[in-house]
C-alpha positions, 0 to 999 in steps of 0.5 A, spaced: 978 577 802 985 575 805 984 570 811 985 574 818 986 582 814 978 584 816 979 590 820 971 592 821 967 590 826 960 587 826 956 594 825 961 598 825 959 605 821 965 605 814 966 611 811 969 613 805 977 612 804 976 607 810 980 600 809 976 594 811 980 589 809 985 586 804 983 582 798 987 578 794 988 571 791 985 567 796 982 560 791 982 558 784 983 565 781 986 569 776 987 575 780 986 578 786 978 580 787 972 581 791 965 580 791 960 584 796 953 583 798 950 588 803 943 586 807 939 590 811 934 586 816 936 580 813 935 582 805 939 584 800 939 592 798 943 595 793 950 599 793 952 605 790 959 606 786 960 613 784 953 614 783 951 608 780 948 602 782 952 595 778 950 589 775 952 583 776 958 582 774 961 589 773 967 591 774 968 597 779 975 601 777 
């Protein structure tokens, strides 16, 4: 993510369409990118991308 373009809170509900930020080349990269990671009470859950869970690595069009 592009320092300072976070536009969510801590514990913010994020719909879908909403914009969270910005991501963008923002160390030794080929092009811009993001990785996720989502937690529930301190431990990893899966997320969900148009009906499928992603593997490490997938790519997300």
């Amino acid at each position: 993510m592009q320092k300072g373009s976070v536009m969510v809170d801590k514990g913010d509900k994020v719909q879908t369409g909403k914009r969270i930020g910005l991501v963008g080349n923002s160390g030794n990269t080929s092009e811009p990118h993001v990785h996720i990671h989502a937690e529930k009470d301190g431990k990893g859950v899966p997320i969900e991308f148009n009906g499928s869970f992603p593997v490490r690595n997938s790519l997300i069009w």
